[in-house]
C-alpha positions in Angstrom: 0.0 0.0 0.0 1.8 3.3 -1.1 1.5 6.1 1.8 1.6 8.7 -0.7 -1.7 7.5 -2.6 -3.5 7.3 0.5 -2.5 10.9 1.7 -3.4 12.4 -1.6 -6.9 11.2 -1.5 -7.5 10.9 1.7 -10.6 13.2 1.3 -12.3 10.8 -1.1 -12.7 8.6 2.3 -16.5 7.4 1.5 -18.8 7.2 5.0 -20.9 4.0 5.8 -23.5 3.5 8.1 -24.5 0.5 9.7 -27.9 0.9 12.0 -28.2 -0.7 15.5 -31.8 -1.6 16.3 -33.1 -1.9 19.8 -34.9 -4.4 21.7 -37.4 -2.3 23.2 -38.5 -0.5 20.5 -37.6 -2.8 17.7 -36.6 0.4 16.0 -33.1 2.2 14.3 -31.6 3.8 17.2 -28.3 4.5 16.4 -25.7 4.2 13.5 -22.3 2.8 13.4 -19.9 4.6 11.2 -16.9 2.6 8.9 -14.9 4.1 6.0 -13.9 2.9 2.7 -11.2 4.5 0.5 -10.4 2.6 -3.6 -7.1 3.2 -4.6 -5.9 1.7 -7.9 -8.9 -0.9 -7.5 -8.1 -1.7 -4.3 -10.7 -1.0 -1.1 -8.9 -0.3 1.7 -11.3 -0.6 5.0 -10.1 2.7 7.7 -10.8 1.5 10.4 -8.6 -1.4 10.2 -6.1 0.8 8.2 -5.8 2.8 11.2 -4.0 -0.2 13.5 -1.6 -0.9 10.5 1.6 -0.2 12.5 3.3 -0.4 8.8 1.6 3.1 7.7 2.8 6.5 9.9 0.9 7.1 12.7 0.1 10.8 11.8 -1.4 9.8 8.4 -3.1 7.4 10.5 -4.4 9.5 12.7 -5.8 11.8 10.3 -7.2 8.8 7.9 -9.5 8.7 11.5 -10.3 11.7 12.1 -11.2 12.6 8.6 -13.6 10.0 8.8 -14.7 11.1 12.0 -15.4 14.6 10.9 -16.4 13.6 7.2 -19.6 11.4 9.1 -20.5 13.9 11.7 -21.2 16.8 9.1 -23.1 14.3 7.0 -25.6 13.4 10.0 -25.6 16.3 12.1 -29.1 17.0 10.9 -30.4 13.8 12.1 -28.9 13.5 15.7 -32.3 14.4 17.3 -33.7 11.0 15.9 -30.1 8.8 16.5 -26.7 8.6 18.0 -24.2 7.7 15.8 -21.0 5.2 17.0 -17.7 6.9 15.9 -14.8 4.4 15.6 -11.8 5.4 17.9 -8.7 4.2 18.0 -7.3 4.1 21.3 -3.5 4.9 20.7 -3.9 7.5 17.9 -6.7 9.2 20.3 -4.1 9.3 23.5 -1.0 10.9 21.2 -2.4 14.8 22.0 -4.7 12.9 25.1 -8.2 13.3 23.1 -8.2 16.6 22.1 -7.6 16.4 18.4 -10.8 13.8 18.2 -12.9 16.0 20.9 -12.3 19.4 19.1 -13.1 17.7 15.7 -16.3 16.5 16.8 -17.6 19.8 18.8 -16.6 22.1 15.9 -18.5 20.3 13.9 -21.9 19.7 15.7 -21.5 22.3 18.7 -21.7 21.2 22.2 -25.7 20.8 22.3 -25.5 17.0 20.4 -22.1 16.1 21.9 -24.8 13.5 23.9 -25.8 12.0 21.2 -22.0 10.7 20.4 -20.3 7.3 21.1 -16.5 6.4 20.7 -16.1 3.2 20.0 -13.1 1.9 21.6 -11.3 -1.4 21.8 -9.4 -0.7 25.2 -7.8 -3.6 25.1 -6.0 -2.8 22.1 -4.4 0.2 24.2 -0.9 -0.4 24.7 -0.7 2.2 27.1 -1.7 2.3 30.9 -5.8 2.2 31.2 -5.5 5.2 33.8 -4.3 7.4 30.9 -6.9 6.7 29.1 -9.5 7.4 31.5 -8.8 11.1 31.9 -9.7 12.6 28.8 -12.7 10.0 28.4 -13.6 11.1 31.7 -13.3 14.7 30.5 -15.1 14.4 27.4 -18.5 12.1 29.5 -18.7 15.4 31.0 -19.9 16.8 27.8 -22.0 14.3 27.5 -20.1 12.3 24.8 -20.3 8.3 25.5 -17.9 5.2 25.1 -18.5 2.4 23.8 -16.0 -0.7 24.4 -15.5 -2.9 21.6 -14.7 -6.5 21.0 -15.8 -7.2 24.7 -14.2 -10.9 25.5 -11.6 -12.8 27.1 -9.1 -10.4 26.3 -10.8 -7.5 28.0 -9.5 -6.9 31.5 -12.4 -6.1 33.7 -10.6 -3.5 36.0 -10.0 -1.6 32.9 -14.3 -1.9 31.9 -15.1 -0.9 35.3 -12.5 2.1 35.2 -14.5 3.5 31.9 -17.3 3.1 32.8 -18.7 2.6 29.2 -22.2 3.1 28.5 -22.5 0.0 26.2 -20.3 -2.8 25.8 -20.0 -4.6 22.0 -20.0 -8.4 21.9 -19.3 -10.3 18.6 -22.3 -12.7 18.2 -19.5 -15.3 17.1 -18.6 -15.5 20.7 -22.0 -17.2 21.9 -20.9 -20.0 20.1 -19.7 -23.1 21.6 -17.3 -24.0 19.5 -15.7 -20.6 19.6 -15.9 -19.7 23.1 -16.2 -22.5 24.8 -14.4 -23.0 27.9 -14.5 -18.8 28.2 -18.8 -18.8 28.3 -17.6 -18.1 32.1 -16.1 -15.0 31.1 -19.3 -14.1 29.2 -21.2 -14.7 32.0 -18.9 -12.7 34.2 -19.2 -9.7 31.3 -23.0 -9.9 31.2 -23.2 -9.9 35.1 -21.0 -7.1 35.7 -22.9 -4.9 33.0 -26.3 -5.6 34.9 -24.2 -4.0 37.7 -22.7 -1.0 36.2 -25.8 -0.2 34.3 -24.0 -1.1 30.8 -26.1 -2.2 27.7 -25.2 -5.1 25.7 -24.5 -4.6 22.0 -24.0 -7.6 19.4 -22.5 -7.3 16.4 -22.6 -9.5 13.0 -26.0 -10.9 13.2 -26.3 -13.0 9.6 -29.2 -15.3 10.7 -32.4 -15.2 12.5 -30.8 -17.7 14.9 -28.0 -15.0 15.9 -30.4 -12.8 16.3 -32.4 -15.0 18.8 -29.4 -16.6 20.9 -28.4 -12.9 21.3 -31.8 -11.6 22.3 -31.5 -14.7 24.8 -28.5 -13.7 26.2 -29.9 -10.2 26.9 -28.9 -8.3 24.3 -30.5 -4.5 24.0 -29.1 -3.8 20.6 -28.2 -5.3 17.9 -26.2 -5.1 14.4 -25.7 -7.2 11.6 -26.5 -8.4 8.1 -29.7 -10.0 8.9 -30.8 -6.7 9.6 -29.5 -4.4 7.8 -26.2 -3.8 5.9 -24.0 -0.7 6.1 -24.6 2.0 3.4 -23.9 5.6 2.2 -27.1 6.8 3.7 -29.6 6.6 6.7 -32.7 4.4 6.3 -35.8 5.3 8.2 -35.8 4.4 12.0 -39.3 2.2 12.0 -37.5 0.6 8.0 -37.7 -2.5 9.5 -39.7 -2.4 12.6 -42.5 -5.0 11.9 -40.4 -7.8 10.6 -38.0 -7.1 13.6 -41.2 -7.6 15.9 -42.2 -10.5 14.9 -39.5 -12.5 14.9 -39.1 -11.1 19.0 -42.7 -12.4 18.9 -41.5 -16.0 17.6 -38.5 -16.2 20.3 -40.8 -14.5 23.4 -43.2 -17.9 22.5 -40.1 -20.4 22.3 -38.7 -19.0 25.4 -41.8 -19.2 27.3 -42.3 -22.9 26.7 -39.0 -23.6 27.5 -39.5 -21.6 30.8 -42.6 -23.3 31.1 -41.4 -27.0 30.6 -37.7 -25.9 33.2 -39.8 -25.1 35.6 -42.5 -28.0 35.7 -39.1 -30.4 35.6 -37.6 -28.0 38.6 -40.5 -28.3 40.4 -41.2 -31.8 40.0 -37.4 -32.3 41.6 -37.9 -30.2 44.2 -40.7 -32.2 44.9 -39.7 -35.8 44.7 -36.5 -35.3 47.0 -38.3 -33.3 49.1 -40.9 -36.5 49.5 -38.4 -39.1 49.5 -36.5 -37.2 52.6 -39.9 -37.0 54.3 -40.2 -40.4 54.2 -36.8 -41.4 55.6 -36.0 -41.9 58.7 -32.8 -39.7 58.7 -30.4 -38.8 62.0 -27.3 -36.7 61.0 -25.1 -38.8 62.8 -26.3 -42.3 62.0 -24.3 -43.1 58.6 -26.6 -46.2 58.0 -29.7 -43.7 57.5 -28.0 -41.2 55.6 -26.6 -44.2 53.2 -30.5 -45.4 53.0 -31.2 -42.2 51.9 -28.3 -42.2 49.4 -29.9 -45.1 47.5 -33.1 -43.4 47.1 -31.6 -40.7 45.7 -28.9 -42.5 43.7 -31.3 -41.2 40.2 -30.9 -37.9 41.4 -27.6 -36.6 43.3 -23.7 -37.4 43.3 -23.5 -35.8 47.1 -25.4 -34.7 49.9 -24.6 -33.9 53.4 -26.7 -31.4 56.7 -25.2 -28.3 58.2 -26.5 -26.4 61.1 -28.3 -23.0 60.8 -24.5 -21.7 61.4 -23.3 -23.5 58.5 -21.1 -26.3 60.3 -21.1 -29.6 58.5 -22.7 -32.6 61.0 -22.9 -34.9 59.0 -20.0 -36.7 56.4 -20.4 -36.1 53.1 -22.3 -39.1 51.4 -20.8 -39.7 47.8 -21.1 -41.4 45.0 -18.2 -42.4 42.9 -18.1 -44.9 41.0 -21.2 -46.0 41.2 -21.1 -46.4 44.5 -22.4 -44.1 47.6 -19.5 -43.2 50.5 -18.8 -41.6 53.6 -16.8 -39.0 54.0 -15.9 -38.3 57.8 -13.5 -35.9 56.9 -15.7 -32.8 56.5 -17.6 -33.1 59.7 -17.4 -29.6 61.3 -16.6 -27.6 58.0 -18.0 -24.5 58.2 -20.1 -23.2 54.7 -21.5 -20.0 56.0 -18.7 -18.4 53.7 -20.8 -18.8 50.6 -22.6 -16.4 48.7 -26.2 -16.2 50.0 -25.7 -19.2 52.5 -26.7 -17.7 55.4 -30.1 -16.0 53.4 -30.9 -19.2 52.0 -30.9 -20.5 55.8 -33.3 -18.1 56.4 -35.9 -18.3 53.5 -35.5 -22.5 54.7 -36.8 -21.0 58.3 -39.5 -19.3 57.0 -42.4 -22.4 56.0 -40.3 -22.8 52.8 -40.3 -26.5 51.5 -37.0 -26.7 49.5 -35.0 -24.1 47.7 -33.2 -25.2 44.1 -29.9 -23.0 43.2 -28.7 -21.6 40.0 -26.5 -23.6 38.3 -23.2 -23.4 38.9 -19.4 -25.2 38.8 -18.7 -27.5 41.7 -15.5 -27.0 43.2 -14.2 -30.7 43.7 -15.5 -32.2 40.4 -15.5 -29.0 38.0 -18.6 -30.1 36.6 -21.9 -28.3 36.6 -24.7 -28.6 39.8 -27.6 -27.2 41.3 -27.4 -27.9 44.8 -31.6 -28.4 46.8 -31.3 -27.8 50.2 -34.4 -28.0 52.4 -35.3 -27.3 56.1 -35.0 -30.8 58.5 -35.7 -30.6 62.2 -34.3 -29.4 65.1 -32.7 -26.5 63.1 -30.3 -28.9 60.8 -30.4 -28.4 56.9 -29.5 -30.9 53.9 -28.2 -29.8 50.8 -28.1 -32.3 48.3 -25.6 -31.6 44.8 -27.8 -32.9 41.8 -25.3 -34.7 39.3 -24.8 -33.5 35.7 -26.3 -36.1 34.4 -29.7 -35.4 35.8 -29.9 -32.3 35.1 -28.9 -32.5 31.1 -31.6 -35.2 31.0 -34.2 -32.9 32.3 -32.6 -30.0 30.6 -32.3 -28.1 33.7 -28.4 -26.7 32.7 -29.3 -23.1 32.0 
């Protein structure tokens, strides 16, 4: 790529627009701006042009912010309806600390609709220290401008998320699938947690089939952006353009998620009850290991491990276990205390309180690594079994998310 040919016609830098719709209002609601520039046949994409380290990082610089300033003037006239996503990157915006990209935006659209623009910024391509970069973002929220981190995943560092504060964080749809995330949907769950928490919207981006578009409206999703929507293009399309076909295929996944609500919860329920019944009718004692391996056998269809605490949390009982096929006693973690666990001691209290048998979210058991949802349920004389459903129960009855 000859330097020279970009610089002399680096004002023929052609704007796209890609809309982001919304789950609430199944409307346009934004636009996300990309740049394209032919030279000698050849379409050179900007924003990937500007983390080419092979190209200066003045002409860089100025490949983005001629973008920048080129898309601004073209929709200043219809910020009232949208906000529009300005692509930012991190290390060409920190070489004069912001001000180059903050003065070229509020020169061209005043301060009054600075609120109504997002930088989009993939922190953890910033090479330099994350407190840097907080200042002059910091500065600019105050005029109202808003961030937007990109490429949200396991390489983002969730000191430097909570440090931004972004208002919306951008996941690639690709990363809800299995085969590509894998072993990190932990770190997607940890992402999707800790925006509930700091008030963050989820964004996905590259939607190319209706099925994207459902697993990410699943996964809680408030906007989204993709082919299956709509493609990028020189222009702005109306904001309802595509409103009734986006509402009725949210009316097709509301009805499939409902029935599969419907059908978890008649199979959780149903669990609940049946250990709850086949406890009733044992004749258990804490301390007498034949009862508690009596027990065991009846609920050899349903758990790997169970074992009774006091209302303080201490362990009274062994651990009863079942490995390899066979249930045994664990003396070992008699007086272990468990009050350390999140909600413990609240779940102790709604067991109090008349309640026959609480189910937990699923979650990764410490010893075996696989997934669990531990039942615990009130006994007498202020004693507590929790019983560890195994795996294999729980994908048969489809009770794993």
């Amino acid at each position: 790529m000859e330097v020279l040919d970009i610089l002399d016609r680096i004002n023929e830098i052609e704007v796209f627009y890609e809309p982001i719709f919304s789950a609430d209002s199944h409307s346009i609601v934004a636009y996300e701006v990309s740049g394209k520039l032919l030279i000698n046949d050849k379409t050179i994409d900007i924003v990937n042009l500007t983390y080419d380290s092979t190209i200066p990082e003045d002409l860089r610089k100025e490949a983005e912010l001629t973008l920048i300033k080129k898309a601004v003037t073209e929709v200043k006239d219809s910020l009232n309806d949208f906000y529009v996503y300005l692509p930012c990157n991190p290390n060409l915006f920190m070489t004069d600390v912001g001000d180059a990209y903050f003065q070229a935006i509020k020169q061209t659209i005043g301060e009054s609709l600075l609120s109504k623009i997002f930088l989009v910024i993939p922190a953890h391509k910033y090479e330099g220290e994350a407190d840097e970069l907080q200042h002059p973002i910091r500065y600019m929220k105050t005029y109202g401008v808003k961030i937007a981190l990109d490429e949200i995943g396991k390489e983002s560092k969730l000191d430097q998320i909570l440090m931004l504060e972004p208002t919306v964080l951008k996941i690639n749809i690709n990363q809800l699938n299995y085969n590509a995330w894998g072993s990190q949907s932990h770190v997607f769950t940890t992402i999707q947690s800790l925006a509930i928490k700091m008030g963050a919207a989820l964004m996905f981006n590259d939607i190319k089939t209706d099925y994207q578009l459902h697993h990410a409206w699943k996964h809680g999703a408030r906007y989204f952006k993709g082919e299956y929507l709509q493609k990028p293009s020189t222009h702005l399309n109306p904001k309802d353009s595509l409103k009734e076909r986006f509402r009725n295929d949210c009316k097709q996944f509301i009805a499939t998620e409902r029935k599969q609500l419907e059908l978890k919860y008649e199979e959780m329920k149903k669990l609940k009850k049946d250990i709850a019944t086949i406890v009733d009718q044992s004749k258990l004692q804490s301390h007498d290991e034949e009862s508690l391996l009596a027990l065991a056998n009846k609920l050899t269809k349903y758990a790997f491990r169970f074992y009774i605490c006091n209302e303080e949390g201490f362990q009274i009982s062994p651990n009863i276990v079942r490995r390899n096929g066979n249930w045994i006693v664990e003396k070992e973690a008699i007086g272990k205390n468990w009050s350390w666990r999140p909600y413990f001691l609240l779940n102790i209290i709604k067991l109090k309180d008349d309640v026959k048998g609480e189910l937990s979210n699923i979650y990764s058991d410490i010893k075996t690594g696989e997934l669990t949802r531990t039942f615990s349920m009130a006994l007498a004389d202020n004693e507590y079994l929790f019983v560890d459903i195994s795996y294999d129960y729980l994908y048969e009855h489809n009770l794993l998310h």
